[in-house]
DRENLONU-52296 format. One record per residue (C-alpha): residue in three letters; z negated, x negated, y negated. Coordinates in steps of 0.25 Angstrom, whole numbers, plus 5000, padded with zeros to 4 digits. Example, Ala and Ser with C-alpha at 12.3 -4.5 7.8 and 13.67 -1.06 7.14 Angstrom:
// DRENLONU-52296
@marlum:ALA; Z:4969; X:4951; Y:5018
@marlum:SER; Z:4971; X:4945; Y:5004
***
This chain:
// DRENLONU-52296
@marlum:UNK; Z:5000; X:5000; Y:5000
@marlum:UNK; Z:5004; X:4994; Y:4985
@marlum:UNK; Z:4993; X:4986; Y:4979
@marlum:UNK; Z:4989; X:4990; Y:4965
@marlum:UNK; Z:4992; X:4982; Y:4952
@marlum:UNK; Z:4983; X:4975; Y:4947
@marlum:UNK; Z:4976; X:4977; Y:4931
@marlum:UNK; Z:4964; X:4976; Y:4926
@marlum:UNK; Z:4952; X:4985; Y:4930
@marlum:UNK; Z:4955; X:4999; Y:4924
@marlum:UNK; Z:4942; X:5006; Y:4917
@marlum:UNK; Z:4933; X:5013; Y:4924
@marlum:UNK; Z:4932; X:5025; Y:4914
@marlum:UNK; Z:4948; X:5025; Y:4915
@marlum:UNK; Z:4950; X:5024; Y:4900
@marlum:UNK; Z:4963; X:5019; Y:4896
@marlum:UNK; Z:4969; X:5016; Y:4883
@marlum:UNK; Z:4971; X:5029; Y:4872
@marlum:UNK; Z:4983; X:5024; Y:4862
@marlum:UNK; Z:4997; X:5031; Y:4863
@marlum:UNK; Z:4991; X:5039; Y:4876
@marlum:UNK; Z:4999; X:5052; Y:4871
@marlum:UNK; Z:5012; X:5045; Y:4869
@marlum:UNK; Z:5020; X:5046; Y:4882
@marlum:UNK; Z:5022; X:5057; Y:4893
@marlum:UNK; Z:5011; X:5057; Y:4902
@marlum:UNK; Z:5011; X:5059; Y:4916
@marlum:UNK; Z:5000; X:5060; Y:4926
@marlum:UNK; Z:5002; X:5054; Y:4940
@marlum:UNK; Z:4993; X:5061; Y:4953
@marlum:UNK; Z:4993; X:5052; Y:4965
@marlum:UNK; Z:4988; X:5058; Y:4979
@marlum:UNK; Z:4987; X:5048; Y:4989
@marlum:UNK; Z:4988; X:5057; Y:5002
@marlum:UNK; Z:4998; X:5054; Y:5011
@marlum:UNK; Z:4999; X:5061; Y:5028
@marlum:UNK; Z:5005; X:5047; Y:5031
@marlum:UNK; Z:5008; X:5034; Y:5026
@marlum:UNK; Z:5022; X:5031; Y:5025
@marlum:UNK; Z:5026; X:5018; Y:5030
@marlum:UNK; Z:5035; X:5013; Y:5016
@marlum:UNK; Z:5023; X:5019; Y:5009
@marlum:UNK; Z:5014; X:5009; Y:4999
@marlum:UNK; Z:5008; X:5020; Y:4989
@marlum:UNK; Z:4994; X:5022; Y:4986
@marlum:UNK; Z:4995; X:5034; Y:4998
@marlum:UNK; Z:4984; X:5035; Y:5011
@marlum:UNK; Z:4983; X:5045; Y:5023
@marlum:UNK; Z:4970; X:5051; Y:5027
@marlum:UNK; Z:4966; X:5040; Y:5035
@marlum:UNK; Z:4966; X:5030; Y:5023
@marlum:UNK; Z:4958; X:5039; Y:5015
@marlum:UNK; Z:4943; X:5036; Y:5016
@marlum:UNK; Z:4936; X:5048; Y:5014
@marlum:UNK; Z:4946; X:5053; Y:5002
@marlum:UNK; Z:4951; X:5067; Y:5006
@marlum:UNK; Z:4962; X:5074; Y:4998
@marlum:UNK; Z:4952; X:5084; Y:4993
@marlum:UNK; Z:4945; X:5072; Y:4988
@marlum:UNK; Z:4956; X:5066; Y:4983
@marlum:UNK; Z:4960; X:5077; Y:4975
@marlum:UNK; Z:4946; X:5081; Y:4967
@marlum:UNK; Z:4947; X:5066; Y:4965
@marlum:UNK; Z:4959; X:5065; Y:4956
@marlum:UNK; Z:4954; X:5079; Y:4949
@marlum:UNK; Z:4943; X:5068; Y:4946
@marlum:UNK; Z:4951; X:5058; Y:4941
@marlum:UNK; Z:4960; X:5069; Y:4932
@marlum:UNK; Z:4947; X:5072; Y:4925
@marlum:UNK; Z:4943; X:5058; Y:4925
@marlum:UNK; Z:4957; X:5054; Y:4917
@marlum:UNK; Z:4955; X:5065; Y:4907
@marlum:UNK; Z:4941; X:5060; Y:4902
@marlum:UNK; Z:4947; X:5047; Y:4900
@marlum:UNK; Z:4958; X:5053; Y:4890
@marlum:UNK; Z:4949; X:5061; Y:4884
@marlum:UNK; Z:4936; X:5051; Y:4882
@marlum:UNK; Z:4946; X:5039; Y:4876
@marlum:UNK; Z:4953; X:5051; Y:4865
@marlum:UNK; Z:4967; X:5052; Y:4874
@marlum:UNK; Z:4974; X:5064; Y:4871
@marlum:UNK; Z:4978; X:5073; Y:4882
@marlum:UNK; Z:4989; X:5071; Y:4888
@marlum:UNK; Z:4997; X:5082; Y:4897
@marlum:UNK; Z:5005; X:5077; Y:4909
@marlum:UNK; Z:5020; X:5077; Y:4905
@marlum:UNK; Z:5021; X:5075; Y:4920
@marlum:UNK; Z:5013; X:5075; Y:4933
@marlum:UNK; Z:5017; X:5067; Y:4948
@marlum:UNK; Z:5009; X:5069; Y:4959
@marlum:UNK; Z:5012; X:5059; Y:4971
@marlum:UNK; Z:5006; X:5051; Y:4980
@marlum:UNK; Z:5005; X:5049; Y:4992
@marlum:UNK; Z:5009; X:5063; Y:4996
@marlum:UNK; Z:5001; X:5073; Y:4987
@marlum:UNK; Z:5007; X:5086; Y:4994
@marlum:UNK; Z:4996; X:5084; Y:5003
@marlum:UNK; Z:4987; X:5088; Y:4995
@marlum:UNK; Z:4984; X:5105; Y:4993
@marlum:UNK; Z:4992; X:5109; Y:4983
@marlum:UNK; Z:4979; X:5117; Y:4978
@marlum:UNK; Z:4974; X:5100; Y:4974
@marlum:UNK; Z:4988; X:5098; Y:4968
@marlum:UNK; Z:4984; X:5108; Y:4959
@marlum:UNK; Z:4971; X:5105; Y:4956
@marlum:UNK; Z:4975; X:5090; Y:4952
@marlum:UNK; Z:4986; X:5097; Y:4942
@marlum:UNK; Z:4977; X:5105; Y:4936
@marlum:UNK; Z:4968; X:5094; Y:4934
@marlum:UNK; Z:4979; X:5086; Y:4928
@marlum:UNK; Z:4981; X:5100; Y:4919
@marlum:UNK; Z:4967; X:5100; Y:4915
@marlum:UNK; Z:4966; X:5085; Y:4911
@marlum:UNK; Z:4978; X:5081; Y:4906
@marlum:UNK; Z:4989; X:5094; Y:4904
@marlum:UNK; Z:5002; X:5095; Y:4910
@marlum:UNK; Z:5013; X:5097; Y:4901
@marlum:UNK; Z:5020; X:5111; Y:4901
@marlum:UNK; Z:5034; X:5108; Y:4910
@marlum:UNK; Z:5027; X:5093; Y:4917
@marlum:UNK; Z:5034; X:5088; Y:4929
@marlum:UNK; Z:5023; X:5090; Y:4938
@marlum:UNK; Z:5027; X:5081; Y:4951
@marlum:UNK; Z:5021; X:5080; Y:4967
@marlum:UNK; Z:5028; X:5073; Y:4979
@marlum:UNK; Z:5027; X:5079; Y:4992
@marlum:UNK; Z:5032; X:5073; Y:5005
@marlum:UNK; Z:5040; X:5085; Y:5011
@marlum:UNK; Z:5031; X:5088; Y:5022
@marlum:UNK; Z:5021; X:5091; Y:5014
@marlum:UNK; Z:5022; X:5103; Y:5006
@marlum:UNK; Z:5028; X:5117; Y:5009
@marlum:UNK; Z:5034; X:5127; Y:5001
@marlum:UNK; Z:5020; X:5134; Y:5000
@marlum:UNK; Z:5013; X:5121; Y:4995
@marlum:UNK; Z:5025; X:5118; Y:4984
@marlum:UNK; Z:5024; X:5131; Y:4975
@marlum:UNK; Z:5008; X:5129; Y:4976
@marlum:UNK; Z:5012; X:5113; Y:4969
@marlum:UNK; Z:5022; X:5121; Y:4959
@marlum:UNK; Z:5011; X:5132; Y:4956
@marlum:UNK; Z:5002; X:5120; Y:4953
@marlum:UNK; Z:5011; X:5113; Y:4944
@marlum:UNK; Z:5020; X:5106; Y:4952
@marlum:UNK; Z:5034; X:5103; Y:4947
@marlum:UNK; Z:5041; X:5094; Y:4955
@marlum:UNK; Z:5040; X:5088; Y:4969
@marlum:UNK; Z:5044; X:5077; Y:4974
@marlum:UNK; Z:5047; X:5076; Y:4988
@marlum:UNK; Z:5047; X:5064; Y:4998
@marlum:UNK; Z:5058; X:5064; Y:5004
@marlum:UNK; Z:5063; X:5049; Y:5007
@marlum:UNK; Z:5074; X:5053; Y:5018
@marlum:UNK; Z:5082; X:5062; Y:5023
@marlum:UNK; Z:5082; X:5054; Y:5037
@marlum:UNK; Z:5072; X:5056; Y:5047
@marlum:UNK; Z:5071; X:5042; Y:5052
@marlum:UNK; Z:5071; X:5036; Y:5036
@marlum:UNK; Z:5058; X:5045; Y:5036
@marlum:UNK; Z:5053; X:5040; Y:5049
@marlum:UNK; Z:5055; X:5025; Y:5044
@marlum:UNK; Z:5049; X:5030; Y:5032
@marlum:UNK; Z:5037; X:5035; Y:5038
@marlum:UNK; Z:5040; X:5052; Y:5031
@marlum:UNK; Z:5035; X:5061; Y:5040
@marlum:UNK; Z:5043; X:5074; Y:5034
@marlum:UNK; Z:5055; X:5079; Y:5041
@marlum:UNK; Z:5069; X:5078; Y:5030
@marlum:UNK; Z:5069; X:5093; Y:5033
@marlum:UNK; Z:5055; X:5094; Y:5024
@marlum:UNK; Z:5062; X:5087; Y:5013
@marlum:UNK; Z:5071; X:5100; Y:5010
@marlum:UNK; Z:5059; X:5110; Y:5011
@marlum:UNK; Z:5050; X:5102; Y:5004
@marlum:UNK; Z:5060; X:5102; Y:4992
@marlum:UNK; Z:5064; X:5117; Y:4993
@marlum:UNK; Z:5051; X:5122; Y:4994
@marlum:UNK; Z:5048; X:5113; Y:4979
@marlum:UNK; Z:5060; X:5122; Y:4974
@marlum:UNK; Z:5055; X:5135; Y:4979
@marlum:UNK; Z:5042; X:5130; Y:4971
@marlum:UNK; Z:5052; X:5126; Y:4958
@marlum:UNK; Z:5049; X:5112; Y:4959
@marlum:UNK; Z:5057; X:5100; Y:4955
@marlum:UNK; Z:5060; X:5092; Y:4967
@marlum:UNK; Z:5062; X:5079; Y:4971
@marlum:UNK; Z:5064; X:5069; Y:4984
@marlum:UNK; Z:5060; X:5055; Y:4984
@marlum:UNK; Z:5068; X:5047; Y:4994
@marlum:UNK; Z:5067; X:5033; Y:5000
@marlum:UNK; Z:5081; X:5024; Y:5003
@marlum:UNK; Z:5079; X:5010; Y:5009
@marlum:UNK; Z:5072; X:5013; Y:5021
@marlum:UNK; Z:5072; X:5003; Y:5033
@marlum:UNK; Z:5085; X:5008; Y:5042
@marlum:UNK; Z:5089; X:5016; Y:5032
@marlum:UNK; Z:5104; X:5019; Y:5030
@marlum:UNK; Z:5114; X:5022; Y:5019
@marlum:UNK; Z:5118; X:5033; Y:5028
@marlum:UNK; Z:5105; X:5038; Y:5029
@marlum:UNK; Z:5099; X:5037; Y:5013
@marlum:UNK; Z:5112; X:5044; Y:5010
@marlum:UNK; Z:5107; X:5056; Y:5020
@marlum:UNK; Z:5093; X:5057; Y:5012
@marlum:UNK; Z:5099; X:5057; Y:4998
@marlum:UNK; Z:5108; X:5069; Y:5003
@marlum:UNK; Z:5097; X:5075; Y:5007
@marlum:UNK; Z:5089; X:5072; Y:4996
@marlum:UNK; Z:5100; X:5079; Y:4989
@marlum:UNK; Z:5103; X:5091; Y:4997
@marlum:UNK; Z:5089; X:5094; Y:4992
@marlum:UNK; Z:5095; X:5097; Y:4978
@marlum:UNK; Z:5081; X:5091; Y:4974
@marlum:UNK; Z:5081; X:5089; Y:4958
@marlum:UNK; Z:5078; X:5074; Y:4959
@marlum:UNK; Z:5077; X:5062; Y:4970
@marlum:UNK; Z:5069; X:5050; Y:4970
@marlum:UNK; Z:5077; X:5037; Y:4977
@marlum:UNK; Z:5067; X:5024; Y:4981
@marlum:UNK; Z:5071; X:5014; Y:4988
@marlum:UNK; Z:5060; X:5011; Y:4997
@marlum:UNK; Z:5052; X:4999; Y:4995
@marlum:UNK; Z:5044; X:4992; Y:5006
@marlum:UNK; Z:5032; X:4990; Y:5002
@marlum:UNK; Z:5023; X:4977; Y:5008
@marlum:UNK; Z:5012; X:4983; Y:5018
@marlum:UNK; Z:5019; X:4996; Y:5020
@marlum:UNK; Z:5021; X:5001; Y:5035
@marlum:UNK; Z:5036; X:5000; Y:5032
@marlum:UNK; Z:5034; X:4986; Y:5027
@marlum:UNK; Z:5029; X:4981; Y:5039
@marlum:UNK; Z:5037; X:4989; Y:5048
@marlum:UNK; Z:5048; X:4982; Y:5041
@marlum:UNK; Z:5041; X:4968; Y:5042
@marlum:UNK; Z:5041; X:4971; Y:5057
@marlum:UNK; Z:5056; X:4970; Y:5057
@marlum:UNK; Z:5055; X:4986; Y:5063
@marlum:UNK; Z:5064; X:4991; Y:5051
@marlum:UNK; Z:5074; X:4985; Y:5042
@marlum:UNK; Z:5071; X:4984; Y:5029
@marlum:UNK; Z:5085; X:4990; Y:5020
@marlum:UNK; Z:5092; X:4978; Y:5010
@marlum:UNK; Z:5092; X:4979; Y:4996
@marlum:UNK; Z:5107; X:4981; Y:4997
@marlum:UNK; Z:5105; X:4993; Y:5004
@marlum:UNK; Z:5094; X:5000; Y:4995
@marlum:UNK; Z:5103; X:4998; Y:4985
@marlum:UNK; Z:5114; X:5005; Y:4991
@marlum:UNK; Z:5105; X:5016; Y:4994
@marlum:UNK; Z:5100; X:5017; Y:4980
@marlum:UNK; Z:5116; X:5016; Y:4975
@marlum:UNK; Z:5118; X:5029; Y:4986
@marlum:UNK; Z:5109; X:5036; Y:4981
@marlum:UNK; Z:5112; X:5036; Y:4967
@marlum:UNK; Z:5125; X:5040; Y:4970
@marlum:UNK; Z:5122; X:5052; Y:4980
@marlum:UNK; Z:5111; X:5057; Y:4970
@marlum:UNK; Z:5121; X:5054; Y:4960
@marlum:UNK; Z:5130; X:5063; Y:4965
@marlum:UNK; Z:5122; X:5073; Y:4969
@marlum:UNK; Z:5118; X:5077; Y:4954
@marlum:UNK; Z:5105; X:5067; Y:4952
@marlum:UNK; Z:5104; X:5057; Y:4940
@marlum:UNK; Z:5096; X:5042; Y:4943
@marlum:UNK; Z:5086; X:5044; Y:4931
@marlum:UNK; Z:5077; X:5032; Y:4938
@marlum:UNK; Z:5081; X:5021; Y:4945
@marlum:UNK; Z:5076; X:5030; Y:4959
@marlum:UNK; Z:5077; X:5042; Y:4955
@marlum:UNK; Z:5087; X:5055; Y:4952
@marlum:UNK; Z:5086; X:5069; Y:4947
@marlum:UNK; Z:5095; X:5080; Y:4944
@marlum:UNK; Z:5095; X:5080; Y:4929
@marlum:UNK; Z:5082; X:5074; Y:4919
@marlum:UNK; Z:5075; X:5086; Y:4923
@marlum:UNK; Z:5073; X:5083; Y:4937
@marlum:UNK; Z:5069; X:5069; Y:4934
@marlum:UNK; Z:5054; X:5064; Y:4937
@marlum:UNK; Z:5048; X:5065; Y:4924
@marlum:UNK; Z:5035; X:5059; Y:4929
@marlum:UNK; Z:5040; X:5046; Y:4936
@marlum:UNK; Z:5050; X:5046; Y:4922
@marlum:UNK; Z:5037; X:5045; Y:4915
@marlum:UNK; Z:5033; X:5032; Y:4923
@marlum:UNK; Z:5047; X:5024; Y:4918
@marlum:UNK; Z:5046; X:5029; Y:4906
@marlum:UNK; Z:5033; X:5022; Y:4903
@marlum:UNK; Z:5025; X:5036; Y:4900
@marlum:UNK; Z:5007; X:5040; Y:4903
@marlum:UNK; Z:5005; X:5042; Y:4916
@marlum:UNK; Z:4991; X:5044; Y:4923
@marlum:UNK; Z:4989; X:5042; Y:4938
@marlum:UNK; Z:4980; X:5048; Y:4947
@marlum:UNK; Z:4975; X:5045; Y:4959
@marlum:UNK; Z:4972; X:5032; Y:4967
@marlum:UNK; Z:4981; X:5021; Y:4964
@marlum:UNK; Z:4987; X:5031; Y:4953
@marlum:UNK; Z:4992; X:5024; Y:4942
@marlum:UNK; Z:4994; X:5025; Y:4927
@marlum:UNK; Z:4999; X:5023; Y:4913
@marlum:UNK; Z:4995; X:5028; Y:4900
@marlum:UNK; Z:4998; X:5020; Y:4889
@marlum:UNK; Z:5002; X:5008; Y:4893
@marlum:UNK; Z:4990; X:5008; Y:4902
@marlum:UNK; Z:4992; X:5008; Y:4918
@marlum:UNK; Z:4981; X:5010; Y:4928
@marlum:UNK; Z:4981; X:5012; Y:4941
@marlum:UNK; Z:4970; X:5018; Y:4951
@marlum:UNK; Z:4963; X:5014; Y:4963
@marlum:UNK; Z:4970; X:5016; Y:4975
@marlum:UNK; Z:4961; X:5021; Y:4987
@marlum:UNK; Z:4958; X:5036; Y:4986
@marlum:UNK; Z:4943; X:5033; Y:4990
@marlum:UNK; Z:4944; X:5022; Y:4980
@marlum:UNK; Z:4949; X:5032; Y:4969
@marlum:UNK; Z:4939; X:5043; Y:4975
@marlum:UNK; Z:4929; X:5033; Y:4971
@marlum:UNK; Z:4931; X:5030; Y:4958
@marlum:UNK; Z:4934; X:5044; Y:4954
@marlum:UNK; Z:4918; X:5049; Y:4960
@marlum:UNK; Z:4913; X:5038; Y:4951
@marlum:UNK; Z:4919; X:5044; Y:4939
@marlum:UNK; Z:4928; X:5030; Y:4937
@marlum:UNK; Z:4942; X:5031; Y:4933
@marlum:UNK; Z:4950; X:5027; Y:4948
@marlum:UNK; Z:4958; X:5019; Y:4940
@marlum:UNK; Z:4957; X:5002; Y:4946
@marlum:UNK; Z:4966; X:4993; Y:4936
@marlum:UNK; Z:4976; X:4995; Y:4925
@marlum:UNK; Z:4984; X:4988; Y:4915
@marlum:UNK; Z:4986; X:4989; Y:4901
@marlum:UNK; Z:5003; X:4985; Y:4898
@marlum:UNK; Z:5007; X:4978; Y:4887
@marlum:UNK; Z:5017; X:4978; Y:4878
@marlum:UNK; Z:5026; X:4969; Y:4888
@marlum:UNK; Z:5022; X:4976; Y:4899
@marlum:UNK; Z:5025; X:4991; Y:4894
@marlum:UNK; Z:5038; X:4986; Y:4890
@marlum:UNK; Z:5042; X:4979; Y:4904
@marlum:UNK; Z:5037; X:4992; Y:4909
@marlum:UNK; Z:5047; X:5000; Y:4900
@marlum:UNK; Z:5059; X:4993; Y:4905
@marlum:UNK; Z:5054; X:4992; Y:4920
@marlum:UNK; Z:5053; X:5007; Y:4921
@marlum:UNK; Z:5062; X:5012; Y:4911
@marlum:UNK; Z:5074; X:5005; Y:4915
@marlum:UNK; Z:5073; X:5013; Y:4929
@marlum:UNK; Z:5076; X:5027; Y:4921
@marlum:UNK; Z:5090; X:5031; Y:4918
@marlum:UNK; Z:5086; X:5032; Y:4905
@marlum:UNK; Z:5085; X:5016; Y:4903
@marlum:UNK; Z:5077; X:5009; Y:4893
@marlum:UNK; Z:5081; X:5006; Y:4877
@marlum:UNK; Z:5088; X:4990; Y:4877
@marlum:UNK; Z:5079; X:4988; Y:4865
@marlum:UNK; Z:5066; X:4989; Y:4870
@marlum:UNK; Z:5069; X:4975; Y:4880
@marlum:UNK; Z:5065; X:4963; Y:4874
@marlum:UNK; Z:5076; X:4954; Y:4870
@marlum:UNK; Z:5079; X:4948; Y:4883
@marlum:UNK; Z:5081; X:4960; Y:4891
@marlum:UNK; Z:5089; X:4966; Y:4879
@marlum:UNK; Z:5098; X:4953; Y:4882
@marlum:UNK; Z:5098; X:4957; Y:4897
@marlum:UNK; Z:5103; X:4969; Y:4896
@marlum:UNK; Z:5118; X:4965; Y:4894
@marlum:UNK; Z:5120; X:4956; Y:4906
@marlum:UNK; Z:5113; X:4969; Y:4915
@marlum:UNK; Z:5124; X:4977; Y:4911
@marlum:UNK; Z:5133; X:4968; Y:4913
@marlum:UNK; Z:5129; X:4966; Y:4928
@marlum:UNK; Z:5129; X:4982; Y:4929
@marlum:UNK; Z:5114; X:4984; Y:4929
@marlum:UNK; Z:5112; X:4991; Y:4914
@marlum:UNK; Z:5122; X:5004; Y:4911
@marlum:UNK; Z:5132; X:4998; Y:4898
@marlum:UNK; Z:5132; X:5008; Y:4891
@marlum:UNK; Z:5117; X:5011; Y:4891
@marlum:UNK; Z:5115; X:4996; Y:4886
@marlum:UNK; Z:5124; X:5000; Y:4875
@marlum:UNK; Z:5117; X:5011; Y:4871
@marlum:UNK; Z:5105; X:5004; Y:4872
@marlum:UNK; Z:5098; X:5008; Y:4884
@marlum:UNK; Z:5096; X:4999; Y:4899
@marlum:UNK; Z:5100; X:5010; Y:4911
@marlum:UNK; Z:5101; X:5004; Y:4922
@marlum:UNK; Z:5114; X:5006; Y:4931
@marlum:UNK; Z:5114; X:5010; Y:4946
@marlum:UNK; Z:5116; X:4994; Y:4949
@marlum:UNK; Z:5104; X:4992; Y:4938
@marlum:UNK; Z:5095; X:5002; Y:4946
@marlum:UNK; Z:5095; X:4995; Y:4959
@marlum:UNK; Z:5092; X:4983; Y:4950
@marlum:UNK; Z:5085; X:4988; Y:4940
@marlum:UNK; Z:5072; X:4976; Y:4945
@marlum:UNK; Z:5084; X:4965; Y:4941
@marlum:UNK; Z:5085; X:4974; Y:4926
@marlum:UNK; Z:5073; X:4975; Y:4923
@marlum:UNK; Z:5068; X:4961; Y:4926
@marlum:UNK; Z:5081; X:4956; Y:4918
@marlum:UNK; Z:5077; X:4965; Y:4905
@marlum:UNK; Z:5062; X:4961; Y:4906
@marlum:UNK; Z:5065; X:4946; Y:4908
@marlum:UNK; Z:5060; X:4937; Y:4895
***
């Protein structure tokens, strides 16, 4: 499972920094840990019963209300002003698993505490196998507005390899059952997995399209040190896919969703029209507030990033003391918020302004056009947009515009 960063200690009390709070959307971030199974690519902050320690999702649940509470007496004790959540994300882990009756209850404490904007993009993921038609229209009674399905594959023996245990079939209810209930949908899917062929990611992004879903995540899956995959793969009992071929399959399926009526507006993600896009993971690139919660949630709010403890008993702990769960953080500086700037914003279609590079990356940014990784005509008009060619480089671009 990925380490956390390291910073310097955060406050107990949680206080953070009041200056230019109100400035930018904010967004608030509820992490729910649960998860039936640990999938074997798997390195997130997720743990099955077993691993739990005494923490029961009842638990679990009172707990974050706690921590809820706990944020808003910080805001208020240091003269914040309130801030209503533009947006809400609700991930994990698989947080489906919890009664939908808790789903509510953490939204109405995020109601009472902070606000939710009229009209807020108020997201869940849900593995497929895990919620029913019955169970979505209570989340959109709730104030759900958007679901976003795990789907991965369309092949059963991807999903296997993958460790899923839903059935492709589930996939198709899952999503019409979200329609039924006036959700927004969307599938996340996974390319590059050991064995996998053109043949067959072609199959899940058809698929994935005849879902008619109004937007489709794309990752190329990573394999992360210490994962079961990892060592399955260190065993020699599966193949690990060459960077040659991820990047064919990233090329197909820009061009399938492409033809199918989506639009890249993130270097991994497609929607239908800008109404369809995530507006909450928009907020991250864009540089916006957000507050997480939950163990090992992390957040940002004026330049400001913490991140919390990991274990659930651990953040369990903390939260019965009356302690913020927070463990380190890290205050950016002007450098940093500006690297960061570039980093994130040059993945969105939308690109970043030339001018606010630093001389030598303005300098840079003729030769990366002219080997096909910056849009011309963008440049000209004063903006970096990354090509499809600059997308499955975009690490080389942004390293070349960051360099001294």
């Amino acid at each position: 499972m990925a380490s956390l960063p390291r910073g310097e200690t955060a406050p107990r009390d949680g206080s953070i920094p009041t200056v230019g709070l109100a400035e930018t959307p904010f967004g608030i971030y509820l992490h729910i840990p649960f998860c039936t199974v640990r999938c074997g690519y798997c390195d997130f902050n997720t743990y099955t019963s077993t691993e739990l320690q005494g923490v029961t999702r009842a638990s679990f649940v009172d707990d974050l209300l706690a921590e809820i509470a706990f944020a808003q007496r910080v805001l208020a004790d240091n003269g914040s002003p309130r801030r209503s959540a533009a947006t809400v994300f609700i991930g994990g882990g698989t947080p489906t698993l919890l009664p939908e009756r808790d789903i509510a209850r953490v939204l109405d404490a995020v109601r009472e505490s902070f606000g939710i904007d009229p009209g807020a993009e108020v997201t869940i993921e849900a593995n497929p196998d895990t919620v029913t038609r019955e169970s979505l229209l209570a989340l959109a009674k709730a104030g759900i507005t958007r679901v976003s399905v795990g789907m991965q594959s369309a092949v059963p023996r991807i999903l296997e390899v993958l460790d899923r245990t839903h059935e492709p079939t589930s996939v198709a209810k899952a999503v019409d059952w979200a329609k039924e209930a006036g959700l927004q949908t969307s599938v996340d899917l996974i390319y590059g997995t050991p064995g996998e062929t053109l043949d067959e990611w072609h199959a899940s992004l058809s698929a994935a399209i005849s879902l008619e879903t109004d937007h489709v995540s794309a990752y190329s899956l990573i394999v992360e040190e210490g994962t079961a995959l990892e060592r399955r793969i260190r065993r020699g009992e599966l193949e690990a896919i060459d960077d040659d071929t991820h990047a064919d399959m990233y090329e197909m399926a820009d061009a399938v969703l492409s033809n199918s009526g989506f639009r890249w507006y993130e270097v991994s993600n497609w929607s239908r029209g800008n109404d369809s896009r995530s507006r909450h993971n928009l907020s991250y690139w864009q540089g916006s507030d957000w507050w997480g919660f939950g163990p090992g949630a992390h957040s940002h709010v004026n330049g400001v990033r913490w991140w919390n403890v990991k274990h659930p008993a651990a953040y369990a702990t903390r939260i019965s003391t009356g302690e913020s769960p927070a463990l380190e953080r890290e205050i950016l500086d002007v450098d940093q918020r500006t690297d960061e700037a570039v980093l994130l914003g040059l993945r969105v279609r939308d690109g970043i302004d030339i001018e606010s590079l630093r001389p030598a990356g303005r300098t840079a940014v003729a030769g990366l056009v002219a080997d096909g990784l910056i849009e011309g005509t963008q440049a000209i008009a004063g903006r970096l947009v990354l090509t499809l060619r600059g997308r499955l480089l975009a690490d080389f671009v942004v390293r070349t515009i960051l360099a001294d």
